[in-house]
C-alpha atoms as one frame of an Amber mdcrd trajectory, in Angstrom:
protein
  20.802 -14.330  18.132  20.599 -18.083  17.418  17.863 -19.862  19.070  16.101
 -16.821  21.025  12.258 -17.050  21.021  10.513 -13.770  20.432   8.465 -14.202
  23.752  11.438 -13.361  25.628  12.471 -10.522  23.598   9.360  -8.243  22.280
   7.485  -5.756  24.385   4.693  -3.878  23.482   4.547  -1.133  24.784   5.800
   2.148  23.633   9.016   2.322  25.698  10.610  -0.424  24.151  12.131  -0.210
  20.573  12.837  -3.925  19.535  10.856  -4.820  16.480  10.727  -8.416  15.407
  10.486  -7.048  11.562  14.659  -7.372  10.911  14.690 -10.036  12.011  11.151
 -12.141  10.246  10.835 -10.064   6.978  12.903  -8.582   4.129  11.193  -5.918
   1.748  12.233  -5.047  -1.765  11.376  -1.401  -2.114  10.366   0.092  -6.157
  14.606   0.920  -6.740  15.377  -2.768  -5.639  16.942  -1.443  -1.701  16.408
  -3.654   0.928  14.693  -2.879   4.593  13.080  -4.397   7.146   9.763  -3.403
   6.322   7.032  -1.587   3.817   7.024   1.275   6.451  10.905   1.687   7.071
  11.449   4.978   5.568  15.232   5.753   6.079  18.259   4.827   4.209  19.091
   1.839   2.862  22.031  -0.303   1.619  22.017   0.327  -2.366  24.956  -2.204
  -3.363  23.319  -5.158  -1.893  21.692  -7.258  -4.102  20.403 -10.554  -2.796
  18.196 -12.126  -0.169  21.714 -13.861   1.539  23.963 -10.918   1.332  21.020
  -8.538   3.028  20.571 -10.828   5.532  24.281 -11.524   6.288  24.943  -7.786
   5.917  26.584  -5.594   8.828  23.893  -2.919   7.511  21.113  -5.280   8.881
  23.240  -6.307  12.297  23.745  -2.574  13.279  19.740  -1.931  12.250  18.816
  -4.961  15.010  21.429  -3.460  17.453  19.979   0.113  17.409  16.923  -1.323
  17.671  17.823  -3.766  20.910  19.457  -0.831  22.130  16.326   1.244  22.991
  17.176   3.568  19.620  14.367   5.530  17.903  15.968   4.723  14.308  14.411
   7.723  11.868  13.389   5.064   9.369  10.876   3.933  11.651   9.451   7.263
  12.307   5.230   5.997  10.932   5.593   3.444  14.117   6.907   5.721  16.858
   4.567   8.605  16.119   1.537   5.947  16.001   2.895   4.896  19.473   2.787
   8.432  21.003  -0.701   8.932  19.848  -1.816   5.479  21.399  -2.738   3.637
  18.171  -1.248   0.243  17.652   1.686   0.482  15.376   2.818  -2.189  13.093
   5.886  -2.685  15.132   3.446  -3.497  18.197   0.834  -5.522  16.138   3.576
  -7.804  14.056   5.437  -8.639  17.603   2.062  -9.323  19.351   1.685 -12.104
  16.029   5.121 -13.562  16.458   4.824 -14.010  20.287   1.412 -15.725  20.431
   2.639 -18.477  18.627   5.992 -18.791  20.391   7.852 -18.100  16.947  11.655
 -17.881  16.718  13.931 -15.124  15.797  16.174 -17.120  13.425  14.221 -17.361
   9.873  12.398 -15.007   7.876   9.100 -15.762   7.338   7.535 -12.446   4.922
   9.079 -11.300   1.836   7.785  -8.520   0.536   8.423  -7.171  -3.258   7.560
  -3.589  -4.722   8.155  -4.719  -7.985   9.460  -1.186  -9.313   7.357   1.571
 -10.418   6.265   0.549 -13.910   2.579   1.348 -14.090  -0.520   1.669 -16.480
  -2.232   4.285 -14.311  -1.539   7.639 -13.162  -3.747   8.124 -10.116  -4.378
  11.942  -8.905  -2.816  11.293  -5.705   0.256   9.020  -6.832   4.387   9.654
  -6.781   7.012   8.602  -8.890   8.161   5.844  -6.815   4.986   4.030  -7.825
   4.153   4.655 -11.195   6.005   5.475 -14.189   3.203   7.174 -15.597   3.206
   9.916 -12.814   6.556  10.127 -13.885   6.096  10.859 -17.186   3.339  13.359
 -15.871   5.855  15.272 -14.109   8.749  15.442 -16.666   6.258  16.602 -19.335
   4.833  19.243 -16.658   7.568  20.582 -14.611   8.213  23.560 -17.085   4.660
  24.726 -16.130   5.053  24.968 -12.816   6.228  27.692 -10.490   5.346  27.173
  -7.001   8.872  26.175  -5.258   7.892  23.515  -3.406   5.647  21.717  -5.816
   8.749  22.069  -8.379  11.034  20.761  -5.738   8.266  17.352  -5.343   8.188
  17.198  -8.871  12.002  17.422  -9.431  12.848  15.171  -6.896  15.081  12.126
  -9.321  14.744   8.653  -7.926  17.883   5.741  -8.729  16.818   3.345 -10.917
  19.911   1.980 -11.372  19.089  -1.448 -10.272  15.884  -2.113 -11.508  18.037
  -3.785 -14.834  19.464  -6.478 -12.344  17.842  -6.897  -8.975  14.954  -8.943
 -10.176  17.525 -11.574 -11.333  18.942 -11.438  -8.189  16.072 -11.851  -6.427
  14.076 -14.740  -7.764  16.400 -17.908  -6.757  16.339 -16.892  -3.274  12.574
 -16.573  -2.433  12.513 -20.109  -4.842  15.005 -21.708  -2.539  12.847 -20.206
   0.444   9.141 -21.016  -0.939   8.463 -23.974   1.625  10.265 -22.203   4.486
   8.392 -18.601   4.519   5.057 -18.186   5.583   4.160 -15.276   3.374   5.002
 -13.767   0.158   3.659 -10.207  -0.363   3.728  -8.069  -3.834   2.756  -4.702
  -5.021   4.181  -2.352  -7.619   3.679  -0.040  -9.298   1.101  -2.731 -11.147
   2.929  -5.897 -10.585   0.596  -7.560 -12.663   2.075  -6.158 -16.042   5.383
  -6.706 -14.844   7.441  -9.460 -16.948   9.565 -10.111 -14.019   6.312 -10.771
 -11.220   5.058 -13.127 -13.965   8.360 -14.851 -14.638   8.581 -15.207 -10.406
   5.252 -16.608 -10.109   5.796 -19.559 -12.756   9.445 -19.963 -11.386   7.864
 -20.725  -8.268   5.106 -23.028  -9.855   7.865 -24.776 -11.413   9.905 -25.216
  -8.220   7.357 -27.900  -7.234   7.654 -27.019  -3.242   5.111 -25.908  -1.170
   4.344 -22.637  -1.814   3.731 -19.919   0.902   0.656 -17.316   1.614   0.777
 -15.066  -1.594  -0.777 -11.385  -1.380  -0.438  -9.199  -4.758  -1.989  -5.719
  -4.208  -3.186  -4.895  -7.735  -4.873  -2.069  -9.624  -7.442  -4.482 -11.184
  -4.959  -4.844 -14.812  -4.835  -9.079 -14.831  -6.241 -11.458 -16.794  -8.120
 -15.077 -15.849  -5.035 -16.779 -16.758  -2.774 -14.787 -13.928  -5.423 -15.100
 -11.057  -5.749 -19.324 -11.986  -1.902 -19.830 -11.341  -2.434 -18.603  -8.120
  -4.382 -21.200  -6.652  -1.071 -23.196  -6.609  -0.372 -20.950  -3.294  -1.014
 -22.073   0.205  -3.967 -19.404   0.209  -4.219 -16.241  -1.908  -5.267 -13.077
  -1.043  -6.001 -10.325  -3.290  -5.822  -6.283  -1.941  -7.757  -4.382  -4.928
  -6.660  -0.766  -4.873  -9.706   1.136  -6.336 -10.371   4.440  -4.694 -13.498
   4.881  -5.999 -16.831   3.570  -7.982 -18.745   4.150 -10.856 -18.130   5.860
 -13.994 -17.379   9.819 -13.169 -15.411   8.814  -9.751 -13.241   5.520 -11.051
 -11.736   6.972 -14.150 -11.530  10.754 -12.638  -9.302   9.162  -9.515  -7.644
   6.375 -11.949  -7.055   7.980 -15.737  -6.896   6.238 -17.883  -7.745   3.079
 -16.628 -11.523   2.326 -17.433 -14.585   1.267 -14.855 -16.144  -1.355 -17.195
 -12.767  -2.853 -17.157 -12.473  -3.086 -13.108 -15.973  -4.752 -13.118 -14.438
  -7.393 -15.419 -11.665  -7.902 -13.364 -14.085  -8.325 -10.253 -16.483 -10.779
 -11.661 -12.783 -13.142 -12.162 -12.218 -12.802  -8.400 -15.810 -13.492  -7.745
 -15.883 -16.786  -9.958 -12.851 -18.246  -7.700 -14.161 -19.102  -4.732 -10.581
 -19.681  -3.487  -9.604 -16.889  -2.580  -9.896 -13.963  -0.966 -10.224 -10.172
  -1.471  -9.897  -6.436   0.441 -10.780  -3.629  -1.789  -8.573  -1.072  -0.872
  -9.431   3.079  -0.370  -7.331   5.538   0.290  -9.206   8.285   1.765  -8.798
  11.896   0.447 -10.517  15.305  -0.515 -10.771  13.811  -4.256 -12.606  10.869
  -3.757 -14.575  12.207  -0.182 -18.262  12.112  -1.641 -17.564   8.891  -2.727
 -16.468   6.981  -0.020 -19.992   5.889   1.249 -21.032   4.474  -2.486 -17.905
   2.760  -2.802 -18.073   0.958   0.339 -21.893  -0.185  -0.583 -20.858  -0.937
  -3.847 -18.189  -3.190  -2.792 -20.550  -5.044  -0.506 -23.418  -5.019  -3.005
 -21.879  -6.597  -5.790 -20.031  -8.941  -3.834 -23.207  -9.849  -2.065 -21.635
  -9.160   0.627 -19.845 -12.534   0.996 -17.299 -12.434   3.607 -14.483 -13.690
   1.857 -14.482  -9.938  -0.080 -13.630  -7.170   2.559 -13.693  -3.512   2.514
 -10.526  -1.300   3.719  -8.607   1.523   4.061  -4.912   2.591   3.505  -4.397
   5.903   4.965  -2.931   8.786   3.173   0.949   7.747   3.795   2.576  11.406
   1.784   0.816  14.140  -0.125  -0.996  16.072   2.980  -2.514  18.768   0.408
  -4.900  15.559  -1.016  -5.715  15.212   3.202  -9.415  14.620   3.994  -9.077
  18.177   6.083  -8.615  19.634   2.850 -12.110  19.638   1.814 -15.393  21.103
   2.964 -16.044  20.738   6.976 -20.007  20.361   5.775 -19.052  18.283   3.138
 -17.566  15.459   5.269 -19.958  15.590   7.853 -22.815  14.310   5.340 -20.335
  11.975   4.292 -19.809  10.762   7.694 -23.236  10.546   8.299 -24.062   8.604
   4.651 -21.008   5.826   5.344 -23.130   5.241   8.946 -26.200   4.652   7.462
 -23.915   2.218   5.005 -22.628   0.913   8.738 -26.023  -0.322   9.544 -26.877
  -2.203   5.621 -24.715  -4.857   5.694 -22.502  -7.358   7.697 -18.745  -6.266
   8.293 -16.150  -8.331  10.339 -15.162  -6.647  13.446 -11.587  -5.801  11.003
 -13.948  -4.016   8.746 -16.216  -2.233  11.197 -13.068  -0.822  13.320 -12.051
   0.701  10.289 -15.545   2.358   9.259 -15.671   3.877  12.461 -12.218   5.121
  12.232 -12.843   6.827   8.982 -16.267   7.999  10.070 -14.411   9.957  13.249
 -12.002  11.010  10.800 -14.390  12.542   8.558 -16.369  14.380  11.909 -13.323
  15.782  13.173 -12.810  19.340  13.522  -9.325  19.721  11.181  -7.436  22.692
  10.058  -6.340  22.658   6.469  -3.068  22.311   5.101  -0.971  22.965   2.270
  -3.946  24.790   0.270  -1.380  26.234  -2.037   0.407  23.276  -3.253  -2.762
  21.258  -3.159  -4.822  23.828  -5.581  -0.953  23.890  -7.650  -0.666  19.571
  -8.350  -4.311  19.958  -8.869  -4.343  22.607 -11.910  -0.989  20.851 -12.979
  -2.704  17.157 -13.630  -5.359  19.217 -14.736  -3.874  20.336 -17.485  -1.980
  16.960 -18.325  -5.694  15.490 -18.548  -7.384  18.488 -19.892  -9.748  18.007
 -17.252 -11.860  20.466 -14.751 -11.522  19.407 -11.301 -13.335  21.861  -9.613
 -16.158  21.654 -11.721 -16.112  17.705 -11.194 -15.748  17.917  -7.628 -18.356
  21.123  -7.233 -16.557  22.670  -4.591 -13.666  25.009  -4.535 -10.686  25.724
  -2.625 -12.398  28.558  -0.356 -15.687  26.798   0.832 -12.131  24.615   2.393
């Protein structure tokens, strides 16, 4: 592979497997296994524990091969099904970035950590593998529970063998790499209360090299002190997962994290001009009616400057928390109130494409699916809050 440019190699189009992803990023999933990419979703080689030994790996060769071989690998499954319904899959749009500037296959350039799933927050529509409080939900629950395939979800036992040791491993070889990668990429879990992201980020400081592109997605739990040390970065770019504004709608989607809080923790990204900022929705039945408001309050209280974007990561596991499950009427005033929102302020064309998208999405004539499990995990983390959903939400599972 030594010495071949990526121009020569990647296609685009949907007949052709090769990804440049094996071969320009590594990613650290939550149990410390490493994969080619956030989205790879098959197996992975447990026992290996560093950067060098992943890289060097005959796990990683025969991954490349399959892929050079015209193979469909299962683990890339999100990519070819976003092929065969003609949107641009990462696959596409990361090879399309490597060949416009001519870049070669031989170094890695994106390192990507999920730094376990240790988290202060147990959002509605979360898993185990990213937050320990949604697994604490779930042990505490289970007993309660009797549909089969909610019990199955909810017994499912994740290997957290490694978390003890991999963060060791990992943290002399991204300092060895700092000046040589392009970007570094972290999320959790909340990495930000993470003694190990911390201890990374000031080993790195330390290092006195050039430091990379940082991106920390982040629930909103840091302090001044953690957002100042990353100005040391090439550039820094925050992705604020939120779900939701105000009051009622933050701390119903986020228990038990607290909306006063998040507004503290925006005014510190507004008073460094530095850097930059995508507040981050995931769009679902729960937070529906109050995806126009969030998107104007993002824009409002940012005053709308452009280094703060709006976005969208879309529902990637739990179907039953689908937009589709929710009131047809329901989303269409929804569709029509995030328009109107369209119009008010000044989006990048990144923004707008993804506005539209969720405004089709929301206008689209979809069956449900899942309505039992959905109305079962909603009673269950009803219960573990002591909370009323349906009397929050005011609708109910047959106006559906």
């Amino acid at each position: 592979m030594e010495g071949r440019a990526i121009k020569n190699e990647i296609k685009t189009d949907k007949h052709n497997t090769f990804c440049t992803e094996p071969f320009k990023q590594v990613h650290f999933n939550s149990r410390g296994e490493l994969g080619p990419c956030c989205q790879y979703n098959g197996l992975r080689e447990h026992y290996i524990n560093g950067i060098d030994e992943y890289l060097s790996s005959e796990w990683l060769a025969n991954l490349k091969q399959s892929l050079e071989n015209g193979e469909k690998i299962s683990g890339c499954d999100i990519c070819w099904k976003q092929e065969e319904q003609n949107l641009e899959s990462m696959r596409q749009r990361r090879g399309e970035y490597y060949k416009k500037r001519n870049r070669s296959l031989d170094d890695i350039e994106h390192i990507m950590i999920t730094f376990g799933n240790q988290c202060n927050t147990a959002c509605r529509i979360c898993n185990v593998s990213r937050s320990s409080l949604v697994e604490k939900q779930y042990k505490e629950t289970i007993d309660t529970v009797t549909n089969p395939q909610l019990k199955k979800l909810m017994s499912k036992t994740h290997n957290w063998d490694k978390t003890k040791t991999w963060y060791k491993n990992i943290i002399d070889g991204i300092v060895s790499r700092a000046d040589r990668i392009h970007k570094l990429e972290i999320s959790g879990g909340e990495p930000m209360i993470n003694y190990h992201y911390n201890k990374l980020i000031d080993n790195l400081i330390d290092s006195g090299k050039k430091l990379p592109v940082i991106s920390v997605t982040t629930n909103g739990s840091f302090d001044n002190e953690q957002i100042s040390k990353l100005e040391k970065f090439d550039y820094c770019h925050i992705n604020f997962s939120i779900d939701g504004v105000g009051k009622d709608y933050y701390e119903y989607l986020r228990w038990p994290l607290k909306w006063e809080d998040t507004i503290c923790s925006v005014d510190i990204l507004k008073s460094h001009k530095w850097l930059g900022c995508k507040f981050i929705l995931v769009p679902h039945n729960l937070n529906v009616s109050n995806l126009a408001d969030s998107i104007d309050w993002f824009k409002s209280y940012t005053d709308n400057e452009e280094r703060f974007e709006v976005g969208f990561s879309w529902l990637n596991g739990a179907p039953w928390y689908s937009i589709q499950n929710s009131p047809r009427d329901l989303r269409l005033i929804e569709a029509d109130k995030v328009e109107k929102v369209l119009s008010n302020y000044k989006f990048s064309k990144g923004e707008e494409l993804q506005i539209k998208e969720l405004i089709t999405l929301l206008r689209k004539d979809m069956s449900p699916v899942y309505l039992d499990v959905f109305k079962d995990h909603l009673d269950m983390t009803n219960k573990f809050r002591n909370f009323d959903s349906w009397n929050f939400l005011g609708w109910n599972i047959e106006q559906i």
